[in-house]
MIGU-669330 format. One record per residue (C-alpha): residue in one letter; x, y, z. Coordinates in Angstrom, 2 decimals, decimal comma, m for minus. Example, Ala and Ser with C-alpha at 12.3 -4.5 7.8 and 13.67 -1.06 7.14 Angstrom:
! residues 2
REC  res        u        v        w
REC    a    12,30    m4,50     7,80
REC    s    13,67    m1,06     7,14
***
This chain:
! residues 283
REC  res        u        v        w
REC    x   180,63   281,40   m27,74
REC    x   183,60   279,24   m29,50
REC    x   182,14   277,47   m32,20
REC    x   181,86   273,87   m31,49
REC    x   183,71   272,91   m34,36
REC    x   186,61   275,25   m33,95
REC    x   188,66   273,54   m33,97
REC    x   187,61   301,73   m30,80
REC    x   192,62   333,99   m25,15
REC    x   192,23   336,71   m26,60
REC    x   191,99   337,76   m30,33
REC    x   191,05   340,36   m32,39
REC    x   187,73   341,14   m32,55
REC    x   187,29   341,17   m36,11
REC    x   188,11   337,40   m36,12
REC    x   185,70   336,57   m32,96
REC    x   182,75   338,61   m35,13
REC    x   183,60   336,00   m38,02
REC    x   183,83   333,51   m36,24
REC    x   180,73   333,44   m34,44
REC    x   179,11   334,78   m38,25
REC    x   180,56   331,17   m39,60
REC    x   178,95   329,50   m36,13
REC    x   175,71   331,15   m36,47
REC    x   175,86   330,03   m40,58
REC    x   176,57   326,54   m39,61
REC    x   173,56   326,79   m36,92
REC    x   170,94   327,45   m39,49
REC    x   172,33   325,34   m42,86
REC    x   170,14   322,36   m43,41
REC    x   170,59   319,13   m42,05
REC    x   172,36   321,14   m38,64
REC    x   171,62   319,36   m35,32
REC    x   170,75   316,23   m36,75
REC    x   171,77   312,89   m36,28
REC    x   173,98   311,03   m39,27
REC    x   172,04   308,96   m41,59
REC    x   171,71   305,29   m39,66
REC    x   172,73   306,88   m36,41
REC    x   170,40   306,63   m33,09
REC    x   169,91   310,37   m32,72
REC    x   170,15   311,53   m28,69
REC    x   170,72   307,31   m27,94
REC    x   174,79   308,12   m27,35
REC    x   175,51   308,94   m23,47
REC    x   177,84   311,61   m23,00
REC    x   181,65   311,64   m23,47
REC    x   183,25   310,51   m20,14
REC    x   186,11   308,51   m19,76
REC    x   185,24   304,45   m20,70
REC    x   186,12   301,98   m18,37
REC    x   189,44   300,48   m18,19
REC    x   189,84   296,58   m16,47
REC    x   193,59   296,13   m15,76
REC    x   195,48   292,82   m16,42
REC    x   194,33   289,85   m13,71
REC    x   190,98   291,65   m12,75
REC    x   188,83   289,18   m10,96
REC    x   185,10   288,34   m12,87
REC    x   181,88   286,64   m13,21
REC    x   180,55   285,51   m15,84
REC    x   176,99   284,45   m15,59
REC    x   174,24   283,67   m18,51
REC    x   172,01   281,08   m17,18
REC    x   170,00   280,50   m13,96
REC    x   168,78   282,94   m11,52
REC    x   171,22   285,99   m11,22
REC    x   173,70   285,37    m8,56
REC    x   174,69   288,61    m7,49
REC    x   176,56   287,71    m4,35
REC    x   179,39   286,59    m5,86
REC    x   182,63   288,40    m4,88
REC    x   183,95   289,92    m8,14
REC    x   184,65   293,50    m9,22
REC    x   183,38   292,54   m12,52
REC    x   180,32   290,73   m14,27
REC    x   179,24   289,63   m17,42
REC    x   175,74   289,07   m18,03
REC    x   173,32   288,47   m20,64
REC    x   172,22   291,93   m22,26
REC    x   168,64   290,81   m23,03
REC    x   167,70   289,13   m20,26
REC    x   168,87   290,98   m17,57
REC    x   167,38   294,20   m16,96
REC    x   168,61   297,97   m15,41
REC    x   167,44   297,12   m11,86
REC    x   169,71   293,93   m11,88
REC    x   172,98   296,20   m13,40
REC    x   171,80   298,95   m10,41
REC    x   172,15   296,59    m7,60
REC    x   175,32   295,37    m8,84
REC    x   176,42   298,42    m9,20
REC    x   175,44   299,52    m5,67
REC    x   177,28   296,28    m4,56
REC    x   180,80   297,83    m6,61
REC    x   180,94   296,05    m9,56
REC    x   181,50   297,05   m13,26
REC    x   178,71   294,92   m15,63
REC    x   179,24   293,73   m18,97
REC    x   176,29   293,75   m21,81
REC    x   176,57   290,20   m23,65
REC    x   175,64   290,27   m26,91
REC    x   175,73   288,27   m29,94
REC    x   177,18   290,14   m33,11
REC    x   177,98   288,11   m35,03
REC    x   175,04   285,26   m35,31
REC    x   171,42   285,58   m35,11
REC    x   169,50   283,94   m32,63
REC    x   166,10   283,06   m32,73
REC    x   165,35   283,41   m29,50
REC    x   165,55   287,28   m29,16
REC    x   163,13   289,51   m29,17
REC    x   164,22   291,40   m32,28
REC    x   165,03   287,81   m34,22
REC    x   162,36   288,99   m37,17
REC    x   163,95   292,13   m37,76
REC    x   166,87   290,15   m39,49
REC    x   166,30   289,78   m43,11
REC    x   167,00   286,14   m44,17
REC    x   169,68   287,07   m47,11
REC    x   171,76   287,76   m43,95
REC    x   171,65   284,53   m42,54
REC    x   173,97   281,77   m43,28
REC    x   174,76   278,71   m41,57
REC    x   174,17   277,14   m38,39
REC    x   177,22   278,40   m35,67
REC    x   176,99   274,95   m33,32
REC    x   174,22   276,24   m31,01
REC    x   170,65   275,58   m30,97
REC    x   168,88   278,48   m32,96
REC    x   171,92   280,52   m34,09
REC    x   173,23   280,78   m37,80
REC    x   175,83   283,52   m38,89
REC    x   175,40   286,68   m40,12
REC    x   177,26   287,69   m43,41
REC    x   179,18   290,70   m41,72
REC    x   180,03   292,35   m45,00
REC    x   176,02   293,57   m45,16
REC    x   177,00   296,69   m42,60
REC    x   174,20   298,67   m44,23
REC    x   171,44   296,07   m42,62
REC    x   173,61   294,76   m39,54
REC    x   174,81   298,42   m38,08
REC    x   171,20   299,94   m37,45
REC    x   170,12   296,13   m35,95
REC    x   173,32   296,13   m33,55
REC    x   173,30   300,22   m32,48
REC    x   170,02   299,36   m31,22
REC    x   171,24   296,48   m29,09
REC    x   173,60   298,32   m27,90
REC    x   172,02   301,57   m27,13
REC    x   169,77   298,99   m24,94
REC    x   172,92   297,99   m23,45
REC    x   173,93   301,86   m22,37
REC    x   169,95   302,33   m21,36
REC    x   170,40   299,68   m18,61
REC    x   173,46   301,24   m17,35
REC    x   176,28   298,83   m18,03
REC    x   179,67   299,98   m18,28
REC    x   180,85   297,72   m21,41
REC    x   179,59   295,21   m23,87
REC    x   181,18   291,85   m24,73
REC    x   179,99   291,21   m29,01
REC    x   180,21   287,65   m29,12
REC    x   180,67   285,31   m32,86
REC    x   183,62   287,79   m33,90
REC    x   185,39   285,52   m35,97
REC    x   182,81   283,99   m38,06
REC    x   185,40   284,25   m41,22
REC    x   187,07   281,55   m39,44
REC    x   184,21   279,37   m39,65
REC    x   181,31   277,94   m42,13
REC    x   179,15   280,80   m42,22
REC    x   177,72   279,99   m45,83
REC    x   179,45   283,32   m46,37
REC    x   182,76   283,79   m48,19
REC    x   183,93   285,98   m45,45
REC    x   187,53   287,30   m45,62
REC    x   190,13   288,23   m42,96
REC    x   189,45   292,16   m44,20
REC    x   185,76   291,72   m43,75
REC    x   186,13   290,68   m40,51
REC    x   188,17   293,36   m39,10
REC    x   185,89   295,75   m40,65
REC    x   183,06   294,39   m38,96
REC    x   185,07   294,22   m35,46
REC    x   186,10   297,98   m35,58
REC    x   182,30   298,76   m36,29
REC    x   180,97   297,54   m33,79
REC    x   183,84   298,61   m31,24
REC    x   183,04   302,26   m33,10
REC    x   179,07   301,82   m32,16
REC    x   180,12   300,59   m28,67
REC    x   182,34   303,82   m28,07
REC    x   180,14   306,04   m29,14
REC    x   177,88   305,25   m26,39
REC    x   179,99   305,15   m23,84
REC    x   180,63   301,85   m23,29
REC    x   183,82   299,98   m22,95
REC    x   183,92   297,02   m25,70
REC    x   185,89   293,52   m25,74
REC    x   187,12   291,34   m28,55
REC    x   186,10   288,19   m28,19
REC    x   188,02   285,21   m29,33
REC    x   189,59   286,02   m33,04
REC    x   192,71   285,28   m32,26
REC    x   194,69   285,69   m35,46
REC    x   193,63   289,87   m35,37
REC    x   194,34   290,86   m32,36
REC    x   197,89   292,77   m33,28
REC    x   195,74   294,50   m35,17
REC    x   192,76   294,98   m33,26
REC    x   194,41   295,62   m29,50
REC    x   194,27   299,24   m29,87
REC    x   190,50   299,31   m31,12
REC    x   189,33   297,36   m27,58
REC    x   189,58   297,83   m23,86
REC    x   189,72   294,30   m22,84
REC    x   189,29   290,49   m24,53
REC    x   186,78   287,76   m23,45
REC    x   188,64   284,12   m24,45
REC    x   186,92   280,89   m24,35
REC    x   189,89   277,89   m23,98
REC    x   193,15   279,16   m24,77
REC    x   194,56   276,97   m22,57
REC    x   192,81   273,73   m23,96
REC    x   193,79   274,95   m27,74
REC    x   197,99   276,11   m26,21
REC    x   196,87   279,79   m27,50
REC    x   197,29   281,75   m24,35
REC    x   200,11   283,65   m25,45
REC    x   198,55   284,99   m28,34
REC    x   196,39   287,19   m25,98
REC    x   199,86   289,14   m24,47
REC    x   199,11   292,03   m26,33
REC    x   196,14   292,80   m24,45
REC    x   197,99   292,56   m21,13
REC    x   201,08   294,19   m22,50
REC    x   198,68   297,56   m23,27
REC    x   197,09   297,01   m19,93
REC    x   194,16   295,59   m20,82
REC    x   192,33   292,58   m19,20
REC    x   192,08   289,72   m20,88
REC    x   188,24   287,90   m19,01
REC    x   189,26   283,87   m20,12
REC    x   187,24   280,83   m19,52
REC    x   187,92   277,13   m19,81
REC    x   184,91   274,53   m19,89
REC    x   186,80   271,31   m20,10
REC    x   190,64   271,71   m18,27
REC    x   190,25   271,33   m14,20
REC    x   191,76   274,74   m12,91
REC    x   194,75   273,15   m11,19
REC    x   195,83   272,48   m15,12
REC    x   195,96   276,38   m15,90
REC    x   195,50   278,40   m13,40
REC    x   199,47   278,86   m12,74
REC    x   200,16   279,79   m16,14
REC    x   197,24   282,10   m16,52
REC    x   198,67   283,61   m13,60
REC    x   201,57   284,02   m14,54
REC    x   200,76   285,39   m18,03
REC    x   198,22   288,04   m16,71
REC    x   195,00   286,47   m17,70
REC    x   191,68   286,52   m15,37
REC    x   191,01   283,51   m15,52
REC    x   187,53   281,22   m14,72
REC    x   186,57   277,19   m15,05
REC    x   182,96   277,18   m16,00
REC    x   180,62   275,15   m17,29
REC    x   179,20   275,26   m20,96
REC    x   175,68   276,46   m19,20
REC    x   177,36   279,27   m18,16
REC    x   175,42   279,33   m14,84
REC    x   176,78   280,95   m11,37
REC    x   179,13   278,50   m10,54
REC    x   182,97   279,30   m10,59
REC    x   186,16   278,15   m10,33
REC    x   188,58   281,47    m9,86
REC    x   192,32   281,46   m10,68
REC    x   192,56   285,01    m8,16
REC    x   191,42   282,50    m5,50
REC    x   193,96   279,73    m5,69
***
């Protein structure tokens, strides 16, 4: 969410016998077959090609209320917890392409894992009832706490994850976060998100997208168009990439031309993020 204050033949056969020597060598050192220290061994789903929204694809973005899943859009974004792998099934029997929301970047109380957070990793409060920031630079604590999330995310079946509070160096965290830790955090968890097939979206953080285009496959944007930053997101749609953008507080008629005409796929929600929608594709 935006805070509220704001503002990835042939050969001889010598060399086959060696060869298959060096394999059968490797096969039987210690340590062979087994997972990386901190990885979730046999969680990753196989490599297949990831997902790829174009520019102006139509969504839903729903994470409140009763799961609407008549709602004509090729794509939907739902909460990760909450929802479970019989509610990604049906939308995918009904076409769609579902996105795991997550939060990355703060803690919240309210999920199930919540006490598996140590408190020297929580900082100040993000805006929203039972959230505070997580100090980003502790990767050694945070990347076995968010593989796990998102290996539930892959479990379920959805095709891509949104990580959500991905700019928290732009905010009061109670951490003196940097620009640097930031994108190091970013690629991390777009690394985690790729390695289990999943597509992965930057949300927000403006400022490092140049830098971070190539490491995504799409960008979730809360209120460029209230805040004039629209065409910061280009990039995205320039590389062919979707950019899923929401306003809470602009009527539609005020943006939906220009997100148009920029590329966006664009939404007027409210804050409850609950089924209703206003869609730019339908005006």
């Amino acid at each position: 969410m935006r805070d509220r204050t704001a503002a990835q033949v042939s050969g001889v056969r010598g060399v086959l016998a060696a060869l298959a020597l060096t394999a059968m060598a490797a096969a039987c050192s210690p340590g062979a077959g087994k997972a990386p220290a901190g990885k979730a061994a046999g969680s990753a789903r196989p490599s297949q090609a990831r997902w790829q929204p174009a520019p102006g694809t139509d969504w839903q973005w729903q994470l409140s209320g009763k799961l609407d899943t008549s709602v004509d859009a090729p794509v939907y974004d739902i909460d990760g917890f909450d929802r479970t792998a019989a509610q990604v099934a049906e939308l995918h029997r009904k076409g769609r392409k579902v996105i795991c929301y997550l939060s990355t970047g703060a803690w919240e109380d309210f999920r199930p894992d919540a006490a598996r957070f140590p408190t020297a990793v929580l900082g100040k409060g993000n805006g929203w009832k039972g959230e505070r920031w997580l100090d980003i630079r502790r990767t050694e604590v945070l990347e076995p706490l968010m593989e796990t999330r998102i290996a539930m995310c892959a479990k379920k079946g959805f095709d891509a994850v949104e990580p959500d509070n991905m700019d928290g160096y732009r905010n009061e965290s109670g951490f003196p976060l940097t620009a640097a830790d930031q994108l190091r955090y970013n690629r991390l968890i777009a690394r985690l998100v790729h390695r289990h097939g999943m597509s992965v979206g930057l949300k927000n953080d403006l400022p490092q997208i140049p830098e971070l285009v190539g490491d995504f496959d799409f960008a979730v944007n809360e209120q460029c168009a209230q805040y004039e930053e629209c065409e910061e997101l280009t990039p995205f749609v320039k590389a062919g990439k979707a950019v899923f953008h929401v306003e809470y507080e602009l009527p539609a008629a005020e943006f939906c031309a220009q997100s148009r005409k920029l590329g966006l796929s664009s939404l007027r929600k409210e804050y409850e993020l609950d089924a209703g929608r206003e869609s730019c594709a339908e005006g």
